[in-house]
DSSP file (Angstrom, degrees, kcal/mol; ACC not computed):
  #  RESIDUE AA STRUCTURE BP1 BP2  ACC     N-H-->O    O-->H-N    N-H-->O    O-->H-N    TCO  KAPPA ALPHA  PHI   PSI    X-CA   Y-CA   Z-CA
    1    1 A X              0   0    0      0, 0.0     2,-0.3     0, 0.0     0, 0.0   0.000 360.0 360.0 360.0 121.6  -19.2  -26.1   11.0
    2    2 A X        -     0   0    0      1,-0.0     2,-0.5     0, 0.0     0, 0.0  -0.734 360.0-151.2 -91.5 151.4  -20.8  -22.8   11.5
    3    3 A X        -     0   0    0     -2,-0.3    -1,-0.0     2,-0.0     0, 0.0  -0.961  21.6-116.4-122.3 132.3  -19.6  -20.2   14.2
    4    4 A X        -     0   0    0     -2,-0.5     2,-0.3     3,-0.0     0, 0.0  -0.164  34.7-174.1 -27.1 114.9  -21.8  -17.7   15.8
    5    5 A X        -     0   0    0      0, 0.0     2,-0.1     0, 0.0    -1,-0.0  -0.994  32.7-105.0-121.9 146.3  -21.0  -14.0   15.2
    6    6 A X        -     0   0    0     -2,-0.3     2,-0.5     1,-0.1     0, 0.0  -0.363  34.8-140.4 -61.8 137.6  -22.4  -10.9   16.5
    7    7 A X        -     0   0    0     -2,-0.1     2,-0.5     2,-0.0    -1,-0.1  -0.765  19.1-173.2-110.7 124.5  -24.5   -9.6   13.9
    8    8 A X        -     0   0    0     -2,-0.5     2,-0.7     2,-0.0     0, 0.0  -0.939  20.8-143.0-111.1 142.6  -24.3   -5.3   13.5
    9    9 A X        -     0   0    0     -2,-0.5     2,-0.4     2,-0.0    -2,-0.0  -0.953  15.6-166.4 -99.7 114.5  -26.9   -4.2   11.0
   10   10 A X        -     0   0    0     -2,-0.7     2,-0.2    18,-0.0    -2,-0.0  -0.887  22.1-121.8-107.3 135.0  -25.2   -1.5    9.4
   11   11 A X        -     0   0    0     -2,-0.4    15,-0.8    14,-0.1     2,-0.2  -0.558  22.5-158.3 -90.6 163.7  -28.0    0.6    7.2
   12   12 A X  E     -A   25   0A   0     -2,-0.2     2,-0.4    13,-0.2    13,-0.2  -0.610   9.7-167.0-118.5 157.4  -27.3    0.9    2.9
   13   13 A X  E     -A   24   0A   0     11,-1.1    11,-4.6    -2,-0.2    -2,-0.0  -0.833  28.1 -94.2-160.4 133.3  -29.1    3.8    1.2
   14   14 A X  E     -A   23   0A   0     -2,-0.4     9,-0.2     9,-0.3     2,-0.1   0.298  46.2-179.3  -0.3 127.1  -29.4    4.2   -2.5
   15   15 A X        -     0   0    0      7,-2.6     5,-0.1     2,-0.1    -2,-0.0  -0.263  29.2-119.6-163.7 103.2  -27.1    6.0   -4.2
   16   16 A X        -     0   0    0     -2,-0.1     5,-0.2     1,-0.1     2,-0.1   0.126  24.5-173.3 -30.7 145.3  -25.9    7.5   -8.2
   17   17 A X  B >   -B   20   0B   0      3,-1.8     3,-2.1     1,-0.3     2,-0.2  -0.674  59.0 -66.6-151.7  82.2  -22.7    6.2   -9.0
   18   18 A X  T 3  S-     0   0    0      1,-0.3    -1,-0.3    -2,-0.1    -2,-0.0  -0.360 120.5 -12.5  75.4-124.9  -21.8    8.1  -12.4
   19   19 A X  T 3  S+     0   0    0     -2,-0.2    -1,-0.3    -3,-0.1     2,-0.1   0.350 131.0  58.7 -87.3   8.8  -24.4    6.6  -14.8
   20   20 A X  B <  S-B   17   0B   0     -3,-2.1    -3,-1.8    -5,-0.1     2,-0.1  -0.572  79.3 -95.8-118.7-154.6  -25.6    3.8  -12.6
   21   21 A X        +     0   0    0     -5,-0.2     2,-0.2    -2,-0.1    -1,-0.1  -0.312  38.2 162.8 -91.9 167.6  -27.3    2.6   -9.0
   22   22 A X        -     0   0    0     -2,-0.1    -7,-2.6    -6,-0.0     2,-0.3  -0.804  37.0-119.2-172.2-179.6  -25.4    1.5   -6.0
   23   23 A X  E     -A   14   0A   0     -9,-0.2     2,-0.4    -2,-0.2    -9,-0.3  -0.943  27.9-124.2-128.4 156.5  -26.1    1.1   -2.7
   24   24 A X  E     -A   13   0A   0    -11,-4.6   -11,-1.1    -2,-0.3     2,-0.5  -0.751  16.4-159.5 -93.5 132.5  -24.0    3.3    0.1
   25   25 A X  E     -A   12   0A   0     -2,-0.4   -13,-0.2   -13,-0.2     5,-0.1  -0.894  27.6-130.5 -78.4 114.9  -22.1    1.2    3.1
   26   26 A X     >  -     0   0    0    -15,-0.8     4,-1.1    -2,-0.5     3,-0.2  -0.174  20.5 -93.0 -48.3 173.6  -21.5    3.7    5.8
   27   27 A X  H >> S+     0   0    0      1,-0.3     3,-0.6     2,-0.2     4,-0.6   0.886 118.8  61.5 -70.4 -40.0  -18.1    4.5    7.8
   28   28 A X  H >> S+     0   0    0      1,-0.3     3,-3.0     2,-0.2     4,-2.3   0.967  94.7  54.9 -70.0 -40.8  -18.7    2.4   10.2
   29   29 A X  H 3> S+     0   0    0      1,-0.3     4,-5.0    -3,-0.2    -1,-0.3   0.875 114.5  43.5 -42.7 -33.7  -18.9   -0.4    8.3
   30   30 A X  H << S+     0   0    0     -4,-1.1    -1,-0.3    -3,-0.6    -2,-0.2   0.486 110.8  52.8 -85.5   2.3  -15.6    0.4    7.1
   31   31 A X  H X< S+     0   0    0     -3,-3.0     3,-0.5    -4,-0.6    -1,-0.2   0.773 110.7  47.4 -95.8 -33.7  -14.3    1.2   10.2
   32   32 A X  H 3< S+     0   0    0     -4,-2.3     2,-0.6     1,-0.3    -2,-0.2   0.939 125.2  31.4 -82.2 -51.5  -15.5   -2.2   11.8
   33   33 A X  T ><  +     0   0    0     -4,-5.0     3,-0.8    -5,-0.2    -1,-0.3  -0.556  63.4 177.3-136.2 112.4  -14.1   -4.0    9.1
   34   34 A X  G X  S+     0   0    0     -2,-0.6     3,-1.9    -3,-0.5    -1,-0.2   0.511  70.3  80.1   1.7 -56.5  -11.0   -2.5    7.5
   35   35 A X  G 3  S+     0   0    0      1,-0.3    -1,-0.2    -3,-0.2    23,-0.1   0.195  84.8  52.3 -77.5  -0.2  -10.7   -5.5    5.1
   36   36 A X  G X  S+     0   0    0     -3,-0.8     3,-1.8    21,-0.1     2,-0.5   0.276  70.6 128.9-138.1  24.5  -13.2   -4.7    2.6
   37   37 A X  T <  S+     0   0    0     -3,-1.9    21,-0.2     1,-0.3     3,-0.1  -0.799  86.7   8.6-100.9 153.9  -12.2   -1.3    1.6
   38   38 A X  T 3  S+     0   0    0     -2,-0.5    -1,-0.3     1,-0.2     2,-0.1   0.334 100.7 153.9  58.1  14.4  -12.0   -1.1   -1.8
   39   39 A X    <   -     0   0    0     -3,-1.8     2,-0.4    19,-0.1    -1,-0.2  -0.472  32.7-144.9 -86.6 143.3  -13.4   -4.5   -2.3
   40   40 A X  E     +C   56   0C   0     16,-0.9    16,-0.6    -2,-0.1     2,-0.2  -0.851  30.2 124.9-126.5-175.7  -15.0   -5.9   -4.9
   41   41 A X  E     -C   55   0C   0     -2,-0.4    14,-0.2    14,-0.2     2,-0.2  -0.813  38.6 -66.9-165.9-172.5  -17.8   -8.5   -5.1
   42   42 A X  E     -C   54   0C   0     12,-1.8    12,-2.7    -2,-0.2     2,-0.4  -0.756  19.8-149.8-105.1 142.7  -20.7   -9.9   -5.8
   43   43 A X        -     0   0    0     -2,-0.2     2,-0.2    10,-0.2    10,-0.2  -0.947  14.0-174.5-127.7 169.5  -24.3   -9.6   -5.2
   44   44 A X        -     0   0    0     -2,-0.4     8,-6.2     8,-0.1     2,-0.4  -0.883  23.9-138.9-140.9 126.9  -27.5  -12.5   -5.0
   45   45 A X  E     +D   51   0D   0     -2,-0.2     6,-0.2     6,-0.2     3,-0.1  -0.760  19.8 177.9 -94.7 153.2  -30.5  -12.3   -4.7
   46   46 A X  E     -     0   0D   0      4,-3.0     2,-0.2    -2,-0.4     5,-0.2   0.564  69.4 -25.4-121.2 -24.4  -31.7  -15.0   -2.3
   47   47 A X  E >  S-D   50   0D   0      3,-1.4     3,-0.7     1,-0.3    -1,-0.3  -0.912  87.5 -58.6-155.9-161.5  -35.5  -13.9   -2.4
   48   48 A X  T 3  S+     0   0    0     -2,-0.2     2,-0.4     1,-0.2    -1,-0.3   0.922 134.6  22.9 -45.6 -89.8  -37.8  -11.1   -2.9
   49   49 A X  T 3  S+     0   0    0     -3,-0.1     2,-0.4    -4,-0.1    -1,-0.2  -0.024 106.2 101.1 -46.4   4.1  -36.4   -9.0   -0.3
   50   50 A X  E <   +D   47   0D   0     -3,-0.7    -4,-3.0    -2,-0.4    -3,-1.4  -0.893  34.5 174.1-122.4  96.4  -32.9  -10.5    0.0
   51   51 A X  E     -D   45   0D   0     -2,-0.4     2,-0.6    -6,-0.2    -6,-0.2  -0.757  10.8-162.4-125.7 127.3  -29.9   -9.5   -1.1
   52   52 A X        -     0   0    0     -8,-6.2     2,-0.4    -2,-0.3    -8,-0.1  -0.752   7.4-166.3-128.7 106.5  -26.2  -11.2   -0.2
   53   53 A X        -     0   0    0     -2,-0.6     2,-0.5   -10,-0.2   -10,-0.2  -0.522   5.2-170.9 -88.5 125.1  -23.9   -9.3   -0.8
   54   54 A X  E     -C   42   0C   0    -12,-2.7   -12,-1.8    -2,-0.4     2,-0.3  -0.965   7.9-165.7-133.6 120.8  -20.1  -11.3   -0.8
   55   55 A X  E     -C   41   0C   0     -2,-0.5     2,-0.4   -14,-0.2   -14,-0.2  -0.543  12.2-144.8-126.3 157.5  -17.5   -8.9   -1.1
   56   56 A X  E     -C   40   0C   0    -16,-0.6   -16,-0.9    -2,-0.3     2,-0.1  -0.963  28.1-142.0-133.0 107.1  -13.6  -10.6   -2.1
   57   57 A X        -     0   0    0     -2,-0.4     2,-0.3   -18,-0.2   -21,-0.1  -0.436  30.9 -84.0 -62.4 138.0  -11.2   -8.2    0.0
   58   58 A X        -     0   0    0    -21,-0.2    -1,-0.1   -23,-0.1   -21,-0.1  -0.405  40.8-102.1 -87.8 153.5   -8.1   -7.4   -1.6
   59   59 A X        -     0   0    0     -2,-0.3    -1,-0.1     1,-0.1    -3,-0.0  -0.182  50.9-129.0 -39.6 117.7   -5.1   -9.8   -1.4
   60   60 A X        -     0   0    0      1,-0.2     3,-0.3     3,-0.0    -1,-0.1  -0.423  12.0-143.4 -84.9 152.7   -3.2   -7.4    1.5
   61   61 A X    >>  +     0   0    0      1,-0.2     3,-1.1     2,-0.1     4,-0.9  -0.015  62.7 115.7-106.2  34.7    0.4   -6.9    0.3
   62   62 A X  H >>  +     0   0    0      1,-0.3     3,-1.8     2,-0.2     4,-1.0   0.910  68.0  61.0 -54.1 -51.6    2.2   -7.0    3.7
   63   63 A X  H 3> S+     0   0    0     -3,-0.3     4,-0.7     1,-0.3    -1,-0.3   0.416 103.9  50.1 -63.9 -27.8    3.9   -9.7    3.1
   64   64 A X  H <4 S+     0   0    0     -3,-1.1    -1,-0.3     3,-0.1     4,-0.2   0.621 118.8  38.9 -73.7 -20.2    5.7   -7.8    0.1
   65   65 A X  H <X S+     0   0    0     -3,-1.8     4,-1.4    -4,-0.9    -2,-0.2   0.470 110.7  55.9-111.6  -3.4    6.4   -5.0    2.2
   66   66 A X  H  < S+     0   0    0     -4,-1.0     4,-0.4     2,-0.1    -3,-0.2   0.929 112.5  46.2 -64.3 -54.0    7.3   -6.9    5.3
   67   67 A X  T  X S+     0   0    0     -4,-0.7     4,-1.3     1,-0.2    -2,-0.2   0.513 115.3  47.8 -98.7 -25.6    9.9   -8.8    3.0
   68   68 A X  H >> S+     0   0    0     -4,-0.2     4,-3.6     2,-0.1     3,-0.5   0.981 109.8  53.8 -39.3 -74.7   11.1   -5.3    1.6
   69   69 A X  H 3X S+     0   0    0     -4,-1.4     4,-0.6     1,-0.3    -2,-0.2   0.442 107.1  48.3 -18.7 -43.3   11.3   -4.0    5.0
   70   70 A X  H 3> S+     0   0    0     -4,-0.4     4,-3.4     2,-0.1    -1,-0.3   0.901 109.1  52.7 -66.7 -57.0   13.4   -6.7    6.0
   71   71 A X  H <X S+     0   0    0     -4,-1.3     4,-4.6    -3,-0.5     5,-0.4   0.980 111.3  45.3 -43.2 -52.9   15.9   -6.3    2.9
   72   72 A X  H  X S+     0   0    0     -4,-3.6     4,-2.9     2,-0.2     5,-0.3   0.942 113.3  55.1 -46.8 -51.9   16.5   -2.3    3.5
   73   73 A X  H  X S+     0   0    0     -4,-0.6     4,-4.6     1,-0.3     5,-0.2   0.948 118.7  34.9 -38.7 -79.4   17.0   -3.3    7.6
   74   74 A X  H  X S+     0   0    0     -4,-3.4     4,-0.8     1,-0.2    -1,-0.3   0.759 116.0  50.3 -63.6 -29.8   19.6   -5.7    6.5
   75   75 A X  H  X S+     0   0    0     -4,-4.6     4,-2.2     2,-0.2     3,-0.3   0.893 117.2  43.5 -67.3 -38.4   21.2   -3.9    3.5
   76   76 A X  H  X>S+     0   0    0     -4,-2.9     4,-2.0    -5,-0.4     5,-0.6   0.983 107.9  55.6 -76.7 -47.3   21.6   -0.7    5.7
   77   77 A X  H  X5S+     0   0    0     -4,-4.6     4,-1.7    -5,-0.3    -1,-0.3   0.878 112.6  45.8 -46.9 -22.5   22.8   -2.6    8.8
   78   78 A X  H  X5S+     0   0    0     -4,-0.8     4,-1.3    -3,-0.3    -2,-0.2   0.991 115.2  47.1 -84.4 -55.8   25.8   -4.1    6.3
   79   79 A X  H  X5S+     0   0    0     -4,-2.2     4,-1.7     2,-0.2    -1,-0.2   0.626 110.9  45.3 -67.0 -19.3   26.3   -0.8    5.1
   80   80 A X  H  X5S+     0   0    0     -4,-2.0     4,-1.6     2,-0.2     5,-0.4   0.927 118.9  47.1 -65.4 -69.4   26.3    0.9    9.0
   81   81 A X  H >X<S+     0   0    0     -4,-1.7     3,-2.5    -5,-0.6     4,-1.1   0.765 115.3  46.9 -37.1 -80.5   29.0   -2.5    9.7
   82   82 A X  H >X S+     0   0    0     -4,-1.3     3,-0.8     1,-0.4     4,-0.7   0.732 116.4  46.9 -25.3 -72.4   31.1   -1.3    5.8
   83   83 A X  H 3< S+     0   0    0     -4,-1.7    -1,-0.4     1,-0.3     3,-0.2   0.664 118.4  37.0 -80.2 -24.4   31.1    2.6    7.1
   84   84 A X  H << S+     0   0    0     -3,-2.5    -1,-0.3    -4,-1.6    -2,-0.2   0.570 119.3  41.8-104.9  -1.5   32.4    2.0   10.8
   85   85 A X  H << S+     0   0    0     -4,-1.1     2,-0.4    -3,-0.8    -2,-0.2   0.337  89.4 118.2-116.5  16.3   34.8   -0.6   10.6
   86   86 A X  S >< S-     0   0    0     -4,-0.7     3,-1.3    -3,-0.2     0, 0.0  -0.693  82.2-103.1 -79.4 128.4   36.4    0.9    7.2
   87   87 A X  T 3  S+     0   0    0     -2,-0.4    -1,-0.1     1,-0.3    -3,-0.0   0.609 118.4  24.6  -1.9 -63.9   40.1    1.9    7.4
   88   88 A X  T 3  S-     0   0    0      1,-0.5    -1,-0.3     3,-0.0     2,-0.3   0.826 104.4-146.6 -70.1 -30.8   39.2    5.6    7.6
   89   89 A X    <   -     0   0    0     -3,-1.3    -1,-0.5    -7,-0.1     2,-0.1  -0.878  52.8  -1.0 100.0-165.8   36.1    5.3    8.9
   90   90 A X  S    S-     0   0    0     -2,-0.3     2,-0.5    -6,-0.1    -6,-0.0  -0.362  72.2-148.1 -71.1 147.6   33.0    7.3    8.5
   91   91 A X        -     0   0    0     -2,-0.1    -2,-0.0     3,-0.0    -8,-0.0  -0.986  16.4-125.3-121.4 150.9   34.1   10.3    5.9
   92   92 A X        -     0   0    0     -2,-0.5     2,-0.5     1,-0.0    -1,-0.0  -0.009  25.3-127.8 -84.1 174.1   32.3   13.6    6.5
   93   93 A X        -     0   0    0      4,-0.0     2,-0.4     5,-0.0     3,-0.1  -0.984  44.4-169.3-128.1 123.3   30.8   14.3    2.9
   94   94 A X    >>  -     0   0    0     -2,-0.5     4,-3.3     1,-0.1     3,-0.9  -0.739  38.1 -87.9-129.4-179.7   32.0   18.2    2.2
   95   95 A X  H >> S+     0   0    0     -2,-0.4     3,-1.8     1,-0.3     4,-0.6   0.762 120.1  49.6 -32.7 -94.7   31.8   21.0    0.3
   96   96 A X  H 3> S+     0   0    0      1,-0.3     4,-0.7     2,-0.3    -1,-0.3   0.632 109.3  52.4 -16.0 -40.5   34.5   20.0   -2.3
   97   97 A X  H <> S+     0   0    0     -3,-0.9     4,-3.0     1,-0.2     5,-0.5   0.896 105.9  58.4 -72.2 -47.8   33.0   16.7   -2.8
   98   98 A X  H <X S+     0   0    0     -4,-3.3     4,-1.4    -3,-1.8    -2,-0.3   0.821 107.3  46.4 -36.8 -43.0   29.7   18.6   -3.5
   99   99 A X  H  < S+     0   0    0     -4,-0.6     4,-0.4    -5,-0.3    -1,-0.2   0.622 108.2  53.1-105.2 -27.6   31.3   20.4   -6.1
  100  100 A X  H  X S+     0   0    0     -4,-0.7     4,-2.6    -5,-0.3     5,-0.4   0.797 105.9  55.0 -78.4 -27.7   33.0   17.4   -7.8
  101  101 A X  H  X S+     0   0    0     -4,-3.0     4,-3.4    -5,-0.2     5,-0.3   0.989 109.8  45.9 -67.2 -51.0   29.9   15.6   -8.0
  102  102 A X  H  < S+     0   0    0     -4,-1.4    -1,-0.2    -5,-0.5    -2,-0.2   0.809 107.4  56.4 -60.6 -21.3   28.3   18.7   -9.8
  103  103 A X  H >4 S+     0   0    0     -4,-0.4     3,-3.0    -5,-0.1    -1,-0.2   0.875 114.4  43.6 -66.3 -65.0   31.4   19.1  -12.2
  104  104 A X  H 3< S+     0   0    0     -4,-2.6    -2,-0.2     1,-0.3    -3,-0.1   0.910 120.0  38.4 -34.4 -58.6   30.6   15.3  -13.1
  105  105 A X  T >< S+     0   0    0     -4,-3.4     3,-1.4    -5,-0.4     2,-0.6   0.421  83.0 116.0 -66.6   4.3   26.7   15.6  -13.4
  106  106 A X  T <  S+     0   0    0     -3,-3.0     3,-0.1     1,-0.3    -3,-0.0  -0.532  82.4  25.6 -99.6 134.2   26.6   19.0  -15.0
  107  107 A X  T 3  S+     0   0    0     -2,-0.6     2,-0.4     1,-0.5    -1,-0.3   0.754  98.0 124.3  99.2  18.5   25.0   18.3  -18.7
  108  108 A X    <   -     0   0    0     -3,-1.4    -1,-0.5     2,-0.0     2,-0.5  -0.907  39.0-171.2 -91.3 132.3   23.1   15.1  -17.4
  109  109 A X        -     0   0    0     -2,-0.4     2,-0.3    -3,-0.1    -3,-0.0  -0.962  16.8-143.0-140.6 137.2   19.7   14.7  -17.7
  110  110 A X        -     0   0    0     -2,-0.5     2,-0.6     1,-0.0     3,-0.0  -0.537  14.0-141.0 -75.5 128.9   17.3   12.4  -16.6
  111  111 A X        -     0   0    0     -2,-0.3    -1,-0.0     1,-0.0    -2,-0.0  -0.835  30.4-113.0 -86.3 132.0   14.2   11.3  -18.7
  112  112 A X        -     0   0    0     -2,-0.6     2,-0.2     1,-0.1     3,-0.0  -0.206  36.7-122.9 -40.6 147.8   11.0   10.8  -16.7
  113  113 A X        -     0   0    0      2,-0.1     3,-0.1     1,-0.1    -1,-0.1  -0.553   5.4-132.6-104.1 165.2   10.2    7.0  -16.7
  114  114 A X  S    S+     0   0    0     -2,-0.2     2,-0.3     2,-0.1    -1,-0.1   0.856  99.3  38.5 -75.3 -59.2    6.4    5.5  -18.2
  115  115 A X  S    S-     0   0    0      1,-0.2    -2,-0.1    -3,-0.0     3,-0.0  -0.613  95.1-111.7-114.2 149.7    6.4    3.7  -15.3
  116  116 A X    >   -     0   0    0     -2,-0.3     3,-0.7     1,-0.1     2,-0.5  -0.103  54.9 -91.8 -74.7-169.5    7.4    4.3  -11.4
  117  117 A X  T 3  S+     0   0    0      1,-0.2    -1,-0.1     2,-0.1    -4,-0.0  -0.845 113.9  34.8-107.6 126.5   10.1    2.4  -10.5
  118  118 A X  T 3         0   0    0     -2,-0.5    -1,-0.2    -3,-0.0    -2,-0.1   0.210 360.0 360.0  96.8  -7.7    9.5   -1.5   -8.9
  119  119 A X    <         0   0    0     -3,-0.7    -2,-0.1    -4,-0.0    -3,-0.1   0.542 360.0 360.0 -57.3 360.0    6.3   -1.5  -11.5
């Protein structure tokens, strides 16, 4: 089953791309659809004059960052619950604590990682 869509002609113009061709999309195309920047694809030719260009949008990773999103939500709300219903309470963090932590740490050093962290 085909469905009808409104058809926008958006125009391509020629363009150097390092050592090759390409042809240039304008911003509107990318403004009208979102989904295919950075995509890459394929072209066919379909005649003399006809070129179909079939572009594979990348997989969107919402759904990884939804399912982050969620975790942090719920790990801080247990930790919000931990810090107000704890014996003391909430404890102020002060100056003196500041200073122990820096006794501990002093003569630590961190190596830069290869990679970012969650790579």
């Amino acid at each position: 089953m085909l469905l009808a869509m409104a058809v926008t002609p958006y125009r391509v113009t020629p363009a150097r791309i390092g050592n090759s061709s390409g042809l240039r999309l304008p911003a509107a195309f990318y403004r009208d659809h979102p989904q295919f920047a950075g995509a890459a694809g394929q072209a066919e030719v379909l005649d003399e004059n006809t070129l179909l260009l079939r572009l594979e949008p990348e997989e969107p990773q919402q759904g990884e960052a939804e399912e982050d999103s969620l975790l942090l939500g719920l790990f801080l709300d247990f930790l919000s619950r931990q810090a107000l219903t704890s014996d003391p309470g909430p404890v102020l963090y002060t100056e003196a604590m500041a200073a122990d932590d820096d006794e501990l740490l002093a003569g630590v050093t961190v190596e830069a990682a290869d990679e970012p962290l969650g790579a």
